[in-house]
C-alpha positions as CSV (number, residue, x, y, z in Angstrom):
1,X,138.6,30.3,226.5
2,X,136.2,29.5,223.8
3,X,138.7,27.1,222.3
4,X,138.6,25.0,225.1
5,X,134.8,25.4,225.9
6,X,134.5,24.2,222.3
7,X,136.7,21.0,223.3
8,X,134.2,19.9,226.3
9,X,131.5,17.2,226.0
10,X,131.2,16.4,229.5
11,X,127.7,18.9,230.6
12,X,128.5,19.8,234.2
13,X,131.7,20.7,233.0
14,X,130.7,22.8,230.6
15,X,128.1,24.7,232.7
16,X,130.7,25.1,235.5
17,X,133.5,26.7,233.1
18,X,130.4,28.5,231.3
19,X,129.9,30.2,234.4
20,X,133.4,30.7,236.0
21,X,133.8,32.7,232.3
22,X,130.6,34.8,233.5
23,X,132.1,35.2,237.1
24,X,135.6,36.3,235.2
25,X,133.7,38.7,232.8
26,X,133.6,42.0,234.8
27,X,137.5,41.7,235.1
28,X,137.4,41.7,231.3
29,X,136.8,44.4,229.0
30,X,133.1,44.9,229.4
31,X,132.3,46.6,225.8
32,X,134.9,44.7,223.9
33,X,135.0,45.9,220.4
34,X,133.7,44.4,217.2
35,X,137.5,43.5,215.5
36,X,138.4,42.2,219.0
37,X,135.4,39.5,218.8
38,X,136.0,38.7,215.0
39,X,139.4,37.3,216.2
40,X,138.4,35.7,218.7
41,X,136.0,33.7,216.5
42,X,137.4,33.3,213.5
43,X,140.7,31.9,215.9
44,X,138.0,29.6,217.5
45,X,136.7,28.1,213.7
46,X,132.8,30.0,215.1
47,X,131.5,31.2,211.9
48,X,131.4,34.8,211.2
49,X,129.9,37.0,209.3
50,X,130.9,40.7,208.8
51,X,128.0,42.5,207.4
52,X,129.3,42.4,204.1
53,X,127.9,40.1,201.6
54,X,125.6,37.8,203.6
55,X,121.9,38.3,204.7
56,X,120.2,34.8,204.6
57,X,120.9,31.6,202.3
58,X,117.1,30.5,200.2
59,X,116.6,26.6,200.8
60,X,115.2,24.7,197.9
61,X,110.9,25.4,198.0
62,X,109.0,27.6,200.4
63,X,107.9,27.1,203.7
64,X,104.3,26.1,204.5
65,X,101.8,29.3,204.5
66,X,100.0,30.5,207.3
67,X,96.2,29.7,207.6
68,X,94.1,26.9,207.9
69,X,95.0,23.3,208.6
70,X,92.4,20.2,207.9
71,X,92.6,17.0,209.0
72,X,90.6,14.0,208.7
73,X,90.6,11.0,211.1
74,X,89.0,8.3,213.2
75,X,88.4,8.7,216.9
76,X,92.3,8.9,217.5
77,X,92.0,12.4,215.8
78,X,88.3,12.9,218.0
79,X,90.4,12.5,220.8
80,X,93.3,14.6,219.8
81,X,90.6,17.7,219.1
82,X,91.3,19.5,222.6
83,X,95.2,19.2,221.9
84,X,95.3,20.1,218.1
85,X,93.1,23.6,218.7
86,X,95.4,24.5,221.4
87,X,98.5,23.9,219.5
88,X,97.1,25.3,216.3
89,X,97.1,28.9,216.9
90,X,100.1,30.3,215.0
91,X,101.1,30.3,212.3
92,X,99.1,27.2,211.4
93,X,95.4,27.1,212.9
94,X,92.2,24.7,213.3
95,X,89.5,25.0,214.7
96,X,86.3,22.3,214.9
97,X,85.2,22.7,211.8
98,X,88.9,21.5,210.5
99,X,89.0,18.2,212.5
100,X,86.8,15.7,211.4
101,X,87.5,12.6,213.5
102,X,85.2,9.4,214.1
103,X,85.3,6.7,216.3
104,X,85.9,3.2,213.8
105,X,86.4,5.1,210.6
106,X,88.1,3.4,208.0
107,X,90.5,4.4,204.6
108,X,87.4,2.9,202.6
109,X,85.3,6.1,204.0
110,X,87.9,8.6,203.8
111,X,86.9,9.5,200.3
112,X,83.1,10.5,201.3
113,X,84.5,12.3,204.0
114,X,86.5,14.5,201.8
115,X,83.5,15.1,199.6
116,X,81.5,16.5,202.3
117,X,84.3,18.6,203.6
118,X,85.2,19.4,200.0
119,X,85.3,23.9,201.3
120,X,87.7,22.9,203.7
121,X,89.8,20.9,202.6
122,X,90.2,23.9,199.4
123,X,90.9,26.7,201.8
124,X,93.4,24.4,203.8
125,X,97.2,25.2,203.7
126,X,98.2,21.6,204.8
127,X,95.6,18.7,205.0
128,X,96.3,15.6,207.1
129,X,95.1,12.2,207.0
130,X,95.3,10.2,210.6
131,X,93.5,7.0,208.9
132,X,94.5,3.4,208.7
133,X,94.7,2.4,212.7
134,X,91.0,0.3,212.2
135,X,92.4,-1.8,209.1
136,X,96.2,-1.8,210.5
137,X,96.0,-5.6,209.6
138,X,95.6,-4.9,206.0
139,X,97.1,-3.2,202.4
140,X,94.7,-0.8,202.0
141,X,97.1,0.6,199.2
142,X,94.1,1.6,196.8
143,X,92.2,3.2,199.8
144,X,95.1,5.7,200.2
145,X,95.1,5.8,196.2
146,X,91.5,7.2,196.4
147,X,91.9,9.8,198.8
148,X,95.1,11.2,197.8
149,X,93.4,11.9,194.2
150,X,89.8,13.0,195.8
151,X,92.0,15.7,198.1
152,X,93.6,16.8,194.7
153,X,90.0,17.8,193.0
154,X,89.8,20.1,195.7
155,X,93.0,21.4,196.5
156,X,95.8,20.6,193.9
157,X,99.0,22.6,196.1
158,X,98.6,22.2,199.5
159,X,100.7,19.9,201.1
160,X,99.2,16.4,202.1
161,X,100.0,14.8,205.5
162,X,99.7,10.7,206.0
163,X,100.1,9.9,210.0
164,X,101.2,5.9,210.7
165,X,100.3,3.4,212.6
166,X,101.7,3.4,216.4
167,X,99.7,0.5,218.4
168,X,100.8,-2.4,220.7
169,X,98.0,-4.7,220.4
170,X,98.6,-6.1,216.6
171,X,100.4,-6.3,213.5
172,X,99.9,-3.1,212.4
173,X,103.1,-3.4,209.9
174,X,100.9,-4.3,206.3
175,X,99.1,-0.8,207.0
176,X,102.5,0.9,207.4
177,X,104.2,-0.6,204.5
178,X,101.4,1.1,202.7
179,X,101.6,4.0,204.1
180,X,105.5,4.5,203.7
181,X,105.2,2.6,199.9
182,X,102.8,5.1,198.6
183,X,104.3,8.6,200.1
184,X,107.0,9.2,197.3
185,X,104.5,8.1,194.2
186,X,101.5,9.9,195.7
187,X,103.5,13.0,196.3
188,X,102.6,12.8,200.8
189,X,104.5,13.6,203.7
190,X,104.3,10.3,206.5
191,X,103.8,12.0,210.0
192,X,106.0,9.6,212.0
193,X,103.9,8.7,215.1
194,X,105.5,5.2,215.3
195,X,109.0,6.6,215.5
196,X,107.8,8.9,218.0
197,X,105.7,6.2,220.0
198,X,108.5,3.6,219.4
199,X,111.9,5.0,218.5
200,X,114.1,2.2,218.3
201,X,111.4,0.4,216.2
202,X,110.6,0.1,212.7
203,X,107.1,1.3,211.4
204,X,106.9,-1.6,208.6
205,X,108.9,-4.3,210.1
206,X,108.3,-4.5,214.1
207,X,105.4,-6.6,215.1
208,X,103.9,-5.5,218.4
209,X,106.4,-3.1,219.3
210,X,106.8,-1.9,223.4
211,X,105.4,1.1,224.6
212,X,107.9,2.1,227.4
213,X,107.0,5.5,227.9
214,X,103.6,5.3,228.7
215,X,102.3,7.6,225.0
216,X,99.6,4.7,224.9
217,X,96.9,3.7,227.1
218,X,96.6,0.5,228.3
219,X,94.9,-1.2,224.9
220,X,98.0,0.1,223.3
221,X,95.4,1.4,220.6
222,X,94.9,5.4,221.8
223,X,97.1,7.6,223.1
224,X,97.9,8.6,226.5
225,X,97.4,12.4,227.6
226,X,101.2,12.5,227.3
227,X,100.4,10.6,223.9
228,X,98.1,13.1,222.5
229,X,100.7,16.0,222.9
230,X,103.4,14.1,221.6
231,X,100.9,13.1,218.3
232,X,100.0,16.7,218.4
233,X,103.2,18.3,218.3
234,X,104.8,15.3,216.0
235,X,102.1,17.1,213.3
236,X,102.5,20.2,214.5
237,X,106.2,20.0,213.8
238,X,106.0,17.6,210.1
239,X,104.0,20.3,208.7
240,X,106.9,23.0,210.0
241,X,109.9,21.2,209.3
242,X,108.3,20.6,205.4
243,X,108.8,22.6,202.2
244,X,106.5,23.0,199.4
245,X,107.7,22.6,195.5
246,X,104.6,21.1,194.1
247,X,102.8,24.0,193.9
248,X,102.6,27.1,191.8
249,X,104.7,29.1,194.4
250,X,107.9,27.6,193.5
251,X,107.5,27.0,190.1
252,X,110.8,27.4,188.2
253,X,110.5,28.7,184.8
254,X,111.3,27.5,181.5
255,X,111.1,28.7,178.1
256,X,111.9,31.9,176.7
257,X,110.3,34.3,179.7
258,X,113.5,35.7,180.7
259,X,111.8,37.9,182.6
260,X,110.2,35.3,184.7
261,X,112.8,33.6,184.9
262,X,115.2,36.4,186.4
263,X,112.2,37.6,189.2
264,X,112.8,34.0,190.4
265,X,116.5,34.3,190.4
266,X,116.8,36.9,192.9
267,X,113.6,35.7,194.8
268,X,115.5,32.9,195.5
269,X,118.3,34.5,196.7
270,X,116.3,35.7,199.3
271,X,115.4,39.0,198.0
272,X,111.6,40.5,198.3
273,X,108.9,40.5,195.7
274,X,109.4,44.0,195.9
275,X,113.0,44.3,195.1
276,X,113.1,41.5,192.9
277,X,110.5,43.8,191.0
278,X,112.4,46.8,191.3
279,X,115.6,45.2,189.8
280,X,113.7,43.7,187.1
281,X,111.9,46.9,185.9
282,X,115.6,48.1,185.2
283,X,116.6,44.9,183.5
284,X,114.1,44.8,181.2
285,X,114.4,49.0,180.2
286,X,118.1,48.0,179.4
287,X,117.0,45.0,176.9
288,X,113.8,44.6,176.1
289,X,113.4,44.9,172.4
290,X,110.3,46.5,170.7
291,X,108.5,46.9,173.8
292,X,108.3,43.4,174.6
293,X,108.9,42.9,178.5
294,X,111.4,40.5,178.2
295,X,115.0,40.6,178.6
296,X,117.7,39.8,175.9
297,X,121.2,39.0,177.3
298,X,122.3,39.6,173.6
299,X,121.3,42.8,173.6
300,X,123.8,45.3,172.0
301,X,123.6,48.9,172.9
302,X,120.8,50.7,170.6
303,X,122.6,53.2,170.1
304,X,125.7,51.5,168.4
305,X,123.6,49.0,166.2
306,X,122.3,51.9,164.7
307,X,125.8,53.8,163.9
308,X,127.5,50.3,163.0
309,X,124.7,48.3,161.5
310,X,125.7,45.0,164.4
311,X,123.1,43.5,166.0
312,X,121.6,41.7,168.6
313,X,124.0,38.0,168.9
314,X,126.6,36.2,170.8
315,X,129.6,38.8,171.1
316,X,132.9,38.9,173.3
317,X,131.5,42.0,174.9
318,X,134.7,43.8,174.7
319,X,134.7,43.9,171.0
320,X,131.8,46.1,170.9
321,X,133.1,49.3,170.9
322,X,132.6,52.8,168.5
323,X,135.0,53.9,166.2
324,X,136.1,56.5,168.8
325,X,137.1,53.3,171.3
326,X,133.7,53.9,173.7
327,X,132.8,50.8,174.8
328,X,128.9,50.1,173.8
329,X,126.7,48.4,176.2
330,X,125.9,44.4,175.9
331,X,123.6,42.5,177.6
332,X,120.8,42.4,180.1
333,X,122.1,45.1,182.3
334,X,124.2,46.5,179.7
335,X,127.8,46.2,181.0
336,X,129.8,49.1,179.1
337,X,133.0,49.8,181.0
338,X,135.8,48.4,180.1
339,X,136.5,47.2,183.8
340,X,132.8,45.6,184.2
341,X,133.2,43.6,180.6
342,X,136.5,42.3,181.3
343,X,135.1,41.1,184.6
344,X,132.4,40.0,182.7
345,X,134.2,37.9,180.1
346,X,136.4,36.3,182.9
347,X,133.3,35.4,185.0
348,X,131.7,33.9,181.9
349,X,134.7,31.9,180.9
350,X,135.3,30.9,184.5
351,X,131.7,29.6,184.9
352,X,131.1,28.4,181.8
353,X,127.2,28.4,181.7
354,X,126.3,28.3,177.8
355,X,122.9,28.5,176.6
356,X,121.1,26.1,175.0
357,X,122.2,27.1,171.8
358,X,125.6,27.0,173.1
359,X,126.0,30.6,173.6
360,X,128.5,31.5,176.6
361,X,128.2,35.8,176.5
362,X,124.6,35.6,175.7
363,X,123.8,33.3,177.9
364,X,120.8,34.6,180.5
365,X,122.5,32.2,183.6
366,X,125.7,33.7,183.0
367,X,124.7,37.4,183.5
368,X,122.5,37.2,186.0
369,X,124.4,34.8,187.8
370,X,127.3,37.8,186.9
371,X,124.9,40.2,188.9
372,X,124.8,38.7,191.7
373,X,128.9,38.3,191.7
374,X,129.3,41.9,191.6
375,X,126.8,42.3,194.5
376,X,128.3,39.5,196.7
377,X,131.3,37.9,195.5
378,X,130.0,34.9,194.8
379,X,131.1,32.0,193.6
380,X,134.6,33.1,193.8
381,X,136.0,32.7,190.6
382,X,140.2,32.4,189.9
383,X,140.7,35.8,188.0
384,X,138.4,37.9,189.0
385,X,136.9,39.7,192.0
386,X,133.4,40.8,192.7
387,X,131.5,42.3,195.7
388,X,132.2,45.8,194.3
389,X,128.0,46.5,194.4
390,X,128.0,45.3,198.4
391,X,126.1,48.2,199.3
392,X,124.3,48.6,196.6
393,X,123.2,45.1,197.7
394,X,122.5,46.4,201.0
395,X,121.0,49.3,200.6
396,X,118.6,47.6,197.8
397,X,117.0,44.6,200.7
398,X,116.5,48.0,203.1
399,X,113.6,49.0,200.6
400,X,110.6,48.1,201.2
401,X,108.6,49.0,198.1
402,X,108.8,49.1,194.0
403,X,109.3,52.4,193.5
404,X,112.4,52.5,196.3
405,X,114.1,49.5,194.8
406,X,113.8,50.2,191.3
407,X,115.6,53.9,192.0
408,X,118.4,51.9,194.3
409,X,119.5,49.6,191.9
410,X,119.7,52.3,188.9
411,X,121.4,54.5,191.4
412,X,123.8,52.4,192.7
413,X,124.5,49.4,190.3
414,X,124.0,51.3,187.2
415,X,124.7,54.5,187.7
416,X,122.6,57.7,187.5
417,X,123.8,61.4,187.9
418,X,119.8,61.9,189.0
419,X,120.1,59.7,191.6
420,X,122.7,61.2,193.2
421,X,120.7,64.6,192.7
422,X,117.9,62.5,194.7
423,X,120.0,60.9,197.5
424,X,122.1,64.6,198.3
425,X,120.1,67.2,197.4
426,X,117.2,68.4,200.0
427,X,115.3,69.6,197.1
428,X,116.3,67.4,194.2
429,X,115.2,67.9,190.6
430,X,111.6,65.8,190.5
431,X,111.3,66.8,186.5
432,X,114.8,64.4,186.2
433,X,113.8,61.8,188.8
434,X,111.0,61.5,186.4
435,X,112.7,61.4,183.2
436,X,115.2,59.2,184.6
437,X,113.2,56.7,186.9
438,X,109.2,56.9,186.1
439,X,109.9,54.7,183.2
440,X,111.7,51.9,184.8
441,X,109.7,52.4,188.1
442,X,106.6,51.3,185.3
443,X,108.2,48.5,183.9
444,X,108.7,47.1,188.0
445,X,105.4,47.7,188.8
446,X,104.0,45.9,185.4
447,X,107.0,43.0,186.8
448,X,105.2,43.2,190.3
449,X,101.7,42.8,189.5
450,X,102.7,40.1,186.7
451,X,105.2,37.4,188.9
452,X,104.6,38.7,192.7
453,X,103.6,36.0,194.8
454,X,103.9,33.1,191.8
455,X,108.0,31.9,193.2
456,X,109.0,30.7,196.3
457,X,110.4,32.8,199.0
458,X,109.7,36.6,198.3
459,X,109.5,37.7,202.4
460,X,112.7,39.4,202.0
461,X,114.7,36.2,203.3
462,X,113.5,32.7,201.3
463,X,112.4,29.8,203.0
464,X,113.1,31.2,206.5
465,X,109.9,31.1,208.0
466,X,109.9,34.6,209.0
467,X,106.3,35.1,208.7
468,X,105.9,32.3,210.6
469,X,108.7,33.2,213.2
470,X,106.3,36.5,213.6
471,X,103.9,35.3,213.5
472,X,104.6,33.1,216.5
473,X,106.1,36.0,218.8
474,X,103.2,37.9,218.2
475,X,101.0,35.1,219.6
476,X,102.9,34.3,222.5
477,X,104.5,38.0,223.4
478,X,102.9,41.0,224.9
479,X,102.5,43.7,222.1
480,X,103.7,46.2,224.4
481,X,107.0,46.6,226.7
482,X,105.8,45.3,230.4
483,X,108.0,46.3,233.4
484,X,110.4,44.0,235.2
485,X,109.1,42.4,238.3
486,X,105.5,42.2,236.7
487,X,105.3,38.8,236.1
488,X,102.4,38.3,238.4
489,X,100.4,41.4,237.8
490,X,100.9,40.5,233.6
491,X,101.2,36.8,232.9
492,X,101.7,35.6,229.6
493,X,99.4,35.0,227.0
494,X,97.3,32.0,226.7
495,X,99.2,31.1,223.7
496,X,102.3,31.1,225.4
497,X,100.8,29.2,227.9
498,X,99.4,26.8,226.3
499,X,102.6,26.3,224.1
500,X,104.4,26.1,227.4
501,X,101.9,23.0,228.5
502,X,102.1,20.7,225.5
503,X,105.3,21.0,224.8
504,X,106.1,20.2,228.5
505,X,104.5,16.2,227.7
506,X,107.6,16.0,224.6
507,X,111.0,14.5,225.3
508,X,113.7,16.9,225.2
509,X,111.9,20.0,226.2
510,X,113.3,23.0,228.1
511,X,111.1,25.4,230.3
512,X,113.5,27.2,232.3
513,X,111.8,28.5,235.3
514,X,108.7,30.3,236.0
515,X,106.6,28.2,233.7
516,X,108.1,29.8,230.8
517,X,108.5,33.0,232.4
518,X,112.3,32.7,231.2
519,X,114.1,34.5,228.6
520,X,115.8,31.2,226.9
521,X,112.7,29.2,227.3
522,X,110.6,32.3,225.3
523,X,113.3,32.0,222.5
524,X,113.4,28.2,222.5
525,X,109.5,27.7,222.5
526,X,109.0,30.5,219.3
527,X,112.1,29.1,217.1
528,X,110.8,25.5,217.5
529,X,107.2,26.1,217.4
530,X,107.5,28.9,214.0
531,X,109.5,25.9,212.3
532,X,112.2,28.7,212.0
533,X,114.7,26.4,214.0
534,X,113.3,22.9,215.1
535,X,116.2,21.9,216.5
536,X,116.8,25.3,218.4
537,X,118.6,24.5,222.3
538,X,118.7,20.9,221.3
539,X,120.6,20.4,224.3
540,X,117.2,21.2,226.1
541,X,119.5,23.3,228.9
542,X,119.6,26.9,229.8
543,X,121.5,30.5,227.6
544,X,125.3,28.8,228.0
545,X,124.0,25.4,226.1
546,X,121.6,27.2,224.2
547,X,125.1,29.8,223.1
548,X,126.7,26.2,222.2
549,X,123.9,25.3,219.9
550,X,124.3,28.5,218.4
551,X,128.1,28.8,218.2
552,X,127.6,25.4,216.5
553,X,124.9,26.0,214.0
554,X,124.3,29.5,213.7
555,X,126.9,32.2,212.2
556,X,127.9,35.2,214.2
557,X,126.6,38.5,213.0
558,X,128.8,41.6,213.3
559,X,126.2,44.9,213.8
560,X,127.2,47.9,213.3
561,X,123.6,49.3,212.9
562,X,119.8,48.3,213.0
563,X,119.6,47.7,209.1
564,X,122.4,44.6,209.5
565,X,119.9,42.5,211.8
566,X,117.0,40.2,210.0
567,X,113.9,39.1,211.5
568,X,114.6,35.8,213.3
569,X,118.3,37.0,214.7
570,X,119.1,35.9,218.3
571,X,121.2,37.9,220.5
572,X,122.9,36.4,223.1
573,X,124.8,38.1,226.6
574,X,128.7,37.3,226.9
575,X,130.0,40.0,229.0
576,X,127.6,40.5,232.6
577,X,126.7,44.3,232.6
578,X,127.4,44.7,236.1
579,X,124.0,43.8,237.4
580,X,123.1,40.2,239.1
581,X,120.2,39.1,237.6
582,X,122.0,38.5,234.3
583,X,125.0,36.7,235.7
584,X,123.8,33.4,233.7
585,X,123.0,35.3,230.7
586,X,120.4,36.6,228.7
587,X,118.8,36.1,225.1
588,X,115.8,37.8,223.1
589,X,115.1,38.2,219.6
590,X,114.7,40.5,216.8
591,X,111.6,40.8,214.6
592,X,112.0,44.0,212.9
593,X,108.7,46.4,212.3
594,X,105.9,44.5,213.1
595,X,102.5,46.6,212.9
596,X,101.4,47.0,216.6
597,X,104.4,45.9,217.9
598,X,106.0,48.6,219.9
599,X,109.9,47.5,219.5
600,X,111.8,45.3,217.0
601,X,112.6,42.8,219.5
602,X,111.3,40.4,222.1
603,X,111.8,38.6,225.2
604,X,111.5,37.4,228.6
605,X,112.8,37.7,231.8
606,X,113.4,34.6,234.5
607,X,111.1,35.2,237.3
608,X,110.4,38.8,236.3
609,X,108.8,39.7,232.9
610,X,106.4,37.5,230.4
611,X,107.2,37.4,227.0
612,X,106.1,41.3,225.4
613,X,108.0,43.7,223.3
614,X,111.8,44.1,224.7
615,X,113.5,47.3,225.8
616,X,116.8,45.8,225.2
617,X,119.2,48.2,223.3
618,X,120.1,46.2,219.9
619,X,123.8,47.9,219.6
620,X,124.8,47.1,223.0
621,X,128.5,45.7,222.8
622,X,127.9,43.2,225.3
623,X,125.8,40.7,223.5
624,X,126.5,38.8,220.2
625,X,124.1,38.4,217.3
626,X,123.7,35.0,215.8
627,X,121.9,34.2,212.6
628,X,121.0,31.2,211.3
629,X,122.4,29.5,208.3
């Protein structure tokens, strides 16, 4: 069935088979089991993951911080003041003293503006310049020179924001061409208001282009009230869909700082500061060399250079061996069985990721890069297998502090007879937990307070936007379960309101019913307005197109407890539980433990519950979990 949903385009069709399925369901086995639905997936090319070696995938750069936003401006930003403070509430906020717009301002004055706002613009996350519209006639190329560098004095990372030209009543194509001609050498992001005003128009080539929708008032200089939410969401959503490498956050190191640069490694794999920490402290108690911090991946076993007088080099790790025919350890995490070298030699021959002094063993990409194989498989390599540390893996992103995740990965990748005393035993040794982990727990918690905070990523799942995502459902959801039916007694939250309202003026918007009241529309409105997903229910239609979008561009997640699901996780209804009112499907979302928060997920309900905490039960066999890729 999903086969052939998959081959129709036609929309009416779709939502009719879409629903004869729904009608069909009950007839059907109602709590279908896991290996039933992987078939039927993987048959149907939906992608599908089975809770093995997959949590989220790191983009290049980080998202966009929470906090303040500035932006400077003539009177088109004055008059967008009303729309920008209500959209600018989470995770991205401004308030009056972060809009500074004036009627006839011109790019010549930006400069002294900047000056004068000089505290805001340094505690801004994203600063935006909406300048140019009074000298659209002109190249004011230098002008945008001048404030670009001003902004820098001030505030050297955040990201910088240039909004073009959209009017009807001149040539404003000179002032675009500088706008677009500067961005890449001034290191700016152009918010495309033309495009949005005028989409089958070009920004630096159309002269007097046609305002057909009515986004401009009748000069064709200001926008309309429909205008000013479309410019205020076209912002709202260039500073979410952006990434940030320009700053110190996503530095990637160089040099000799191993150490530094293995914390970003596994940062960027999406793992936490925390964990990244954890593994680190036990990297660097395996090679570090007189106390030094860092980590050697030529590292031969102490213990053996002292009883064979070899040392620290470039060595086919499965010639270091005693006398007896012991293998010695080599390396940053100091591979020693005989299985785990010859894995690691085929790896390193497979990958083929030398130093830069042309060492291939030694080399600090090829082990850690080796690490991360025997927790995930990955790259598959002709030869070898890897994926052996899977739960190790998994059990390592379930910590949630240094101490925790340093004692994991000894435990589990490395091996420890005391951490198996720790993990079984009721009342385990604490004078071995000590000896064996208070030394490496030390080491992470120097790594911690030394590299936490200075990569990108670090929330536990890179680039995602999960703070943001949170952030967002926290805004617009009730902290606490409400009761079905209570729509009218508990409304939603202003911010969900308001969201609701401007987003209602922008083309391809989807509200469901209830003004919002709706469980598709809550989902829709916080993965679009978090920047988790901006493109989330692009089919602007209700829970069968939105299960299209994400049978098209999410991955199936297969659950078989709590600890498998990741903040930003959509579950969607495919089997009707026997009751009415979800004969056309429902959706929420998960957001793990969120302080204040009574439940780990949240929804709606058409016509009956405001966005709050949800009751629903997260194992229940009748929905499927989707995460995105």
């Amino acid at each position: 069935m999903l086969k052939l949903l998959a081959l129709i385009t036609n929309k009416s069709l779709y939502l009719f088979i879409s629903s004869l399925v729904l009608l069909l369901a009950p007839y059907a086995s109602v709590n279908a089991q896991a290996g039933e639905r992987e078939s039927e997936f993987r048959a149907n090319n939906i992608l599908f993951y089975d809770g093995g070696d997959y949590q989220c995938v790191p983009s290049v750069g980080t998202s966009i911080p929470p906090g303040n936003v500035y932006i400077v401006g003539d009177s088109i930003t004055d008059g967008a003041r009303s729309y920008l403070k209500e959209r600018f509430v989470s995770p991205w906020t401004m308030n009056d003293n972060q809009i500074n717009g004036v009627v006839n301002r011109r790019v010549g004055e930006g400069v002294e503006v900047i000056n004068n706002d000089n505290v805001y613009v340094a505690n801004s996350k994203a600063i935006i310049v909406e300048l140019g519209t009074n000298d659209f006639g002109s190249n004011f190329s230098s002008g945008i020179k001048d404030i670009i560098e001003t902004i820098r004095q001030y505030n050297a990372t955040a990201p910088i924001f240039w909004v073009d030209i959209a009017i009807t009543s001149g040539d404003a194509t000179p002032g675009n061409s500088a706008i677009y001609g500067l961005a890449e050498e001034e290191g700016y992001t152009v918010v495309p208001w033309f495009k949005a005003v005028f989409p089958d128009s070009n920004p630096t080539s159309t002269v007097a282009p046609v305002d057909t929708k009515g986004y401009l008032d009748s000069v064709g200089v200001h926008p309309s009230s429909a205008g000013y939410g479309l410019l205020t969401q076209t912002i709202y959503d260039a500073i979410s869909n952006t990434t940030t490498t320009a700053s110190a956050s996503s530095i990637v190191p160089s040099g000799t700082d191993y150490a530094a640069k293995a914390f970003n490694f596994f940062i960027q794999k999406g793992l936490s500061n925390e964990q990244a920490a954890g593994i680190l402290g036990n990297l660097i108690a395996e090679s570090q060399v007189a106390g030094d911090r860092n980590l050697h991946a030529d590292n031969v076993q102490d213990s053996y250079t002292n009883n064979t007088g070899v040392e620290d080099g470039e060595y086919d790790p499965l010639t270091l061996k005693y006398p007896s025919g012991i293998q010695a350890g080599y390396g940053i995490a100091q591979w020693t069985h005989i299985s785990r070298k010859e894995r690691f030699k085929a790896f390193a021959n497979a990958t083929r990721k030398p130093d830069d002094e042309g060492n291939l063993y030694g080399s600090i990409d090829v082990q850690l890069d080796l690490i991360w194989f025997e927790f995930t498989g990955e790259p598959v390599v002709s030869g070898t297998s890897g994926g052996m540390f899977a739960n190790a893996l998994t059990d390592l992103r379930l910590t949630t502090n240094v101490e925790d995740a340093t004692v994991v990965f000894h435990g589990e990748y490395e091996g420890s007879s005391a951490y198996q005393d720790y993990k079984n035993n009721p009342n385990p040794n604490k004078a071995a937990y000590e000896t064996a982990f208070r030394p490496r727990i030390n080491l992470a918690e120097e790594a911690y307070t030394k590299y936490a905070g200075k990569f990108g990523g670090g929330t536990g799942c890179s680039d995602s936007n999960t703070n943001g995502l949170i952030n967002t459902v926290t805004s617009y959801a009730w902290p606490n379960s409400v009761p079905r039916g209570s729509y009218l007694e508990i409304p939603p939250k202003q911010a969900y309101i308001d969201a609701h309202k401007a987003a209602s003026l922008l083309p391809n918007f989807y509200g469901g019913g209830f003004n919002g009241i709706d469980c598709g529309a809550f989902v829709t409105r916080v993965m679009k307005d978090s920047g988790f997903d901006p493109n989330y229910n692009s089919y602007a239609s209700n829970t069968p197109w939105q299960k299209r979008y994400l049978d098209e561009n999410w991955r199936v997640v297969k659950i078989n407890s709590t600890a498998d699901l990741l903040p930003g996780d959509v579950a969607m209804l495919i089997y009707p539980p026997g009751y009415s009112d979800s004969a056309s499907g429902h959706t929420y979302v998960y957001i793990g433990d969120v302080p204040g928060f009574e439940t780990k997920v949240a929804s709606s309900a058409l016509g009956s519950r405001s966005p709050a905490s949800g009751r629903e039960k997260v194992m229940d066999r009748d929905y499927i979990w989707y995460r995105r890729l």
